[in-house]
N, C-alpha and C positions, 0 to 999 in steps of 0.2 A: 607976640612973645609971651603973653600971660596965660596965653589955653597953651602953648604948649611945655609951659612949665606946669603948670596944672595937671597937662597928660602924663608926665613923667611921675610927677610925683604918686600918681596912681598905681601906676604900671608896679612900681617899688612898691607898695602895698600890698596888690595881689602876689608879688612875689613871696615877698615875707611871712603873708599868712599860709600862704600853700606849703612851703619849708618848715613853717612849725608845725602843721598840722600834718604832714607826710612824718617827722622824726619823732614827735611824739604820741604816747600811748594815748587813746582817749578818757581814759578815766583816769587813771597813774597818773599824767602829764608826764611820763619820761621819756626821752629823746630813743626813737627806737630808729635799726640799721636802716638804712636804703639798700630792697633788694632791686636790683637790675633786671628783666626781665631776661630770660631767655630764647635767643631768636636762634634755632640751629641754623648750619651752615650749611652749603654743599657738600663739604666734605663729609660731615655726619649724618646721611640719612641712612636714616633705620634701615632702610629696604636693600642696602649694601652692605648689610651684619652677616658675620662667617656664620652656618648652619647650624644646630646643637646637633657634638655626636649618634649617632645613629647605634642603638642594640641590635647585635648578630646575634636571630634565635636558630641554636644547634637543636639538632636529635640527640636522646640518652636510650642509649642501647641496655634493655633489662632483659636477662635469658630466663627463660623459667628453669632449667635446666643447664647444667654443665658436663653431667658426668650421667652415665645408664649403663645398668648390669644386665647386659640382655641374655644372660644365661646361658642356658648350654647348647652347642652347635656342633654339627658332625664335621670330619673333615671334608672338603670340597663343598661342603656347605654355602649356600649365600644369603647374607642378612643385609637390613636397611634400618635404622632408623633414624627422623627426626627431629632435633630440638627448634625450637622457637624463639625468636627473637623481637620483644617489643620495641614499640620507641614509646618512651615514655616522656621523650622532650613536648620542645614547644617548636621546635624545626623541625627540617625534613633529616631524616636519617638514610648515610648513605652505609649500604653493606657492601663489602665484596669478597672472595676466596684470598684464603695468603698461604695456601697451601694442606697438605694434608697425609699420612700415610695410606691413602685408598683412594677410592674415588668420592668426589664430596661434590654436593649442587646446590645452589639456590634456588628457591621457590616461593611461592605462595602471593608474591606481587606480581605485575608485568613488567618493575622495573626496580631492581633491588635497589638501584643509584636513588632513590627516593622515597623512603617510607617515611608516607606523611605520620604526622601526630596521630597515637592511637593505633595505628596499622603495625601488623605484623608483619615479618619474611618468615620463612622456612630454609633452615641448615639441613640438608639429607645426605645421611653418610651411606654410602655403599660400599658393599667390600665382601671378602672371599677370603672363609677360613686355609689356607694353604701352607701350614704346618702342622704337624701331629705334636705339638707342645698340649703342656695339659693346660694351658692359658691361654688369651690371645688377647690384645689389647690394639686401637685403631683411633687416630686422631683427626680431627681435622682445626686449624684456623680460617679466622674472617676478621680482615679490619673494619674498624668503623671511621667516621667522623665523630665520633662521642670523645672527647678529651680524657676521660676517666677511662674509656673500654677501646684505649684505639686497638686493642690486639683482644682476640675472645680467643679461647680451645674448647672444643667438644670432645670426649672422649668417652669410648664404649669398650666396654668390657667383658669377658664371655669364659665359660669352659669351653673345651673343647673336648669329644666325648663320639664312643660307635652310633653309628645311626643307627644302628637295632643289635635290641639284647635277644634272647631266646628264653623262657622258662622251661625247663630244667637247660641250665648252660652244659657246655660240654653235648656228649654223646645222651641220643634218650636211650635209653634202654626197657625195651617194649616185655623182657623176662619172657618167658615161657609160652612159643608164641600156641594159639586154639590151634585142631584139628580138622573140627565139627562145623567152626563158628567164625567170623569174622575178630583180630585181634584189634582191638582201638586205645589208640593212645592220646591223648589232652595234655596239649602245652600251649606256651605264651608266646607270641613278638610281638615287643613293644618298642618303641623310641624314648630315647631323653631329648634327641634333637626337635622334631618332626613335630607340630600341633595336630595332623591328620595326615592318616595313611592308610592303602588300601593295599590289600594281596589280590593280585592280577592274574597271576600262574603260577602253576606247581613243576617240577621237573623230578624225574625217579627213571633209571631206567627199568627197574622190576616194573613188570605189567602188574604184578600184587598189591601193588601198594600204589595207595590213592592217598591226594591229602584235600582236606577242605576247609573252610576256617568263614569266620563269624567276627561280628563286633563285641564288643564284651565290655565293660561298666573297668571305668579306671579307680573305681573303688578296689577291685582287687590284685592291682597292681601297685595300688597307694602307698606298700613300702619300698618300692621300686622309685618311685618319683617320676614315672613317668608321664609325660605329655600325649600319647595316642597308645594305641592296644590292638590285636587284635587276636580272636581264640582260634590256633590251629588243629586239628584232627588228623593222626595220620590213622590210616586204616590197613591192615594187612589181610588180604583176602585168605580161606585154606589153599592147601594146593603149594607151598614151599618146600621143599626138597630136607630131609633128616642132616641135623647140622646148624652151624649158625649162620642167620640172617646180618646181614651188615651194608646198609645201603645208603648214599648220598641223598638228598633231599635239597632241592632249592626254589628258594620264593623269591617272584618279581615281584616289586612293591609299586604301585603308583601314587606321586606326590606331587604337589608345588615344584622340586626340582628334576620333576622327570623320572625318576623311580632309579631302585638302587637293588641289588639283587642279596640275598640273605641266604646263607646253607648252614645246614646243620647236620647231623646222623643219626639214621635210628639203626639199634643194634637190638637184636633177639636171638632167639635157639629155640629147636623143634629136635630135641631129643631121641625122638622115635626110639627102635627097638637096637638100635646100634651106638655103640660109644667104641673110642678108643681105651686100652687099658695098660698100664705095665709098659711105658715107656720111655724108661729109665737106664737106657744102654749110653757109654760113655760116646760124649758128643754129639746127645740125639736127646731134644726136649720135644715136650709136645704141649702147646697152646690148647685148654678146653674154649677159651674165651672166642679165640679166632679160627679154631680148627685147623690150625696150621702146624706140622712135624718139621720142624728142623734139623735136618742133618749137621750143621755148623760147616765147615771150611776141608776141604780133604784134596792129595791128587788127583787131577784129572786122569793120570794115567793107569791109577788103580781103581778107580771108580768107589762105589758104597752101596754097600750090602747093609742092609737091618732087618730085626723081626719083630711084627708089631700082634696085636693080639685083638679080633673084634668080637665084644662082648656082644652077643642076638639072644633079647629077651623074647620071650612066649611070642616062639617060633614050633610051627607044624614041618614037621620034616627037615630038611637040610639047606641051609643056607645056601644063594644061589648069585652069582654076579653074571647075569646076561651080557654086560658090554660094560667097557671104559674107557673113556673121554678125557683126553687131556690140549691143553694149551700151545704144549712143546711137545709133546710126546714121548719126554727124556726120562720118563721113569718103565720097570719092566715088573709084573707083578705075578706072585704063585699063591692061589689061595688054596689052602688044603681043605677037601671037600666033606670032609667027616668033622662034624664040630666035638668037644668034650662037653657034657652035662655039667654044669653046675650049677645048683638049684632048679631054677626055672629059666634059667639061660643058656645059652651052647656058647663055647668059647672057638674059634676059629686062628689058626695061626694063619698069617700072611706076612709073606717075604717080600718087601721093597728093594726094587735093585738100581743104581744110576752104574750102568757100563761103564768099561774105561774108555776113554775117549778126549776129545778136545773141552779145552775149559769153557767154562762157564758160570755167569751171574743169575742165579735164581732166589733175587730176591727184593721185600718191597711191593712196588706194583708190578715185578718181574718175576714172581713167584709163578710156580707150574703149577697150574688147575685141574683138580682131580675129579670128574664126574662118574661114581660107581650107580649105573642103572640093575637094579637089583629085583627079583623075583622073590618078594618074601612079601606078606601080608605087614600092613603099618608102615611101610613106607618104600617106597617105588625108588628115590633117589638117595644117595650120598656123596654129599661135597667134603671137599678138605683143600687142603695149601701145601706143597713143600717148598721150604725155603732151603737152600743152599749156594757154596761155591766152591766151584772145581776148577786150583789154578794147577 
């Protein structure tokens, strides 16, 4: 019984000391907490912790472009352009079409549903000027996945404008045309549409007249504003009958769209030794410009009688009219064979007559053609026009 009083009394010892020595500081001597250790449980292992959210990296859709003035366009014209679309995110950027007033494509990936970081796509608008407005305007959309750019617009802008001008506009007028000598005349077709264009053919039905044409420096078209040029020459052989020249003219062009045809007029006069003179009877004019007499409007069933007067300068002998030529045959002619001197010319009366008869429209490109084949030195032929109507 004495050792195991003795063991007790120990055990209470080491108890005692370990209790003050675990509560108290070591140098302080103050009574500090007992912490408990911590043993995790089943229920708390880390390895069964919910996941840290995860960041969704999008694409940002940056256009270099939104808007382009593409200038000026002919009608039936067709234009493309263009704009670009970065991704400037950290995701993949999806692009698609969300509509447009033309035709519009994607391009420049093999997958627009994915423009990685860095990479571009291509927006390409196409489209077909088909109104003669003097504007023309063409949109297209694309949505993205970009939060800021879910919807883009592209839009292009234009004149709209003739695919070819001529210099001199209007009629050319070739004046007074050679006898001796070939007449040549120098004019312009250029575009404001067209960046390049060529002349491919000419069409005339005078065998006289030849055209040909060259390229020519858009410095002298530079107050025109033109885009392409080129120098035509029309050339009038001798050999035109006394009277005015007045003939159609047309150029095939070839382009980019296939070519476009261009007409214009040259107009001239070869005077020769005959003119009309003194044709000033009531409701009877005479055009010097076009060579054409109008009788104006009368009954068919009285018909029209005039008397007109042909001045024949340095003339040997007597004025002569071998043959005459007409279209319709509806005119009947008396020329009196002894001319009057005056100065250095012989004046000739001649009576134009339209029978009475059934009505008629002569006029326009329905005007009656008059060809006087004549026997007088300086000139072989004379042409003229009469316009009239006999209801």
């Amino acid at each position: 019984m004495k050792y195991i009083g003795l063991i007790l009394v120990a055990v209470l010892v080491v108890v005692w000391f370990g209790r003050n020595y675990s509560e108290r500081h070591p140098v302080t001597g103050e009574v500090m907490p007992t912490v408990a250790a911590h043993v995790p449980s089943a229920k708390q292992n880390p390895d069964d912790s919910p996941p840290p959210p995860q960041t969704v990296l999008l694409g940002k859709a940056e256009a270099l472009e939104t808007n382009y003035d593409f200038g000026s366009m002919a009608y039936g014209q067709k234009g493309a352009h263009t704009f670009i679309i970065k991704n400037e995110g950290q995701g993949p950027l999806k692009v698609k079409s969300a509509g447009s007033s033309c035709s519009c494509t994607l391009g420049g990936v093999k997958n627009g549903n994915n423009v990685l970081p860095g990479e571009t796509v291509e927006v390409e608008l196409t489209w077909t000027v088909k109104q003669k407005s003097e504007k023309f305007r063409h949109w297209a959309e694309v949505s993205t996945n970009d939060p800021e750019n879910h919807l883009m617009r592209f839009d292009v802008v234009g004149r709209v404008v003739e695919m070819y001008h001529m210099i001199p506009g209007g009629e050319w007028d070739l004046g007074e045309l050679q006898t001796n000598e070939p007449t040549v005349f120098e004019g312009v077709i250029y575009s404001l549409a067209m960046d390049k264009f060529d002349v491919v053919r000419s069409e005339c039905q005078n065998p006289l007249v030849s055209v040909s044409w060259e390229p020519i420096s858009l410095e002298s078209v530079k107050a025109e504003n033109a885009k392409s040029a080129q120098k035509v020459l029309v050339t009038v052989a001798p050999g035109s009958p006394t009277g005015n020249l007045r003939e159609l003219i047309s150029l095939t062009t070839s382009d980019k769209m296939g070519g476009f045809l261009a007409s214009f007029i040259i107009a001239g006069r070869l005077t020769g030794p005959i003119v009309f003179q003194d044709i000033e009877l009531r409701g009877v004019g005479w055009n010097p410009q076009t060579n054409t007499i109008n009788l104006g409007n009368f009954l068919a069933r009285d018909g029209k009688k005039i008397k007109v007067y042909f001045y024949v300068r340095d003339v040997e002998g007597e004025f002569e009219v071998q043959a005459i030529e007409q279209k319709f045959d509806s005119l009947q002619f008396t020329f009196n064979p002894v001319g009057r001197v005056v100065g250095k010319s012989k004046v000739y009366d001649v009576d134009i007559e339209i029978p009475p008869g059934s009505s008629a429209t002569r006029i326009e490109d329905n005007m009656e053609h008059v060809k006087l084949n004549l026997k007088n030195p300086g000139g072989k032929e004379f042409l003229f026009k009469v316009s009239y109507r006999s209801i």
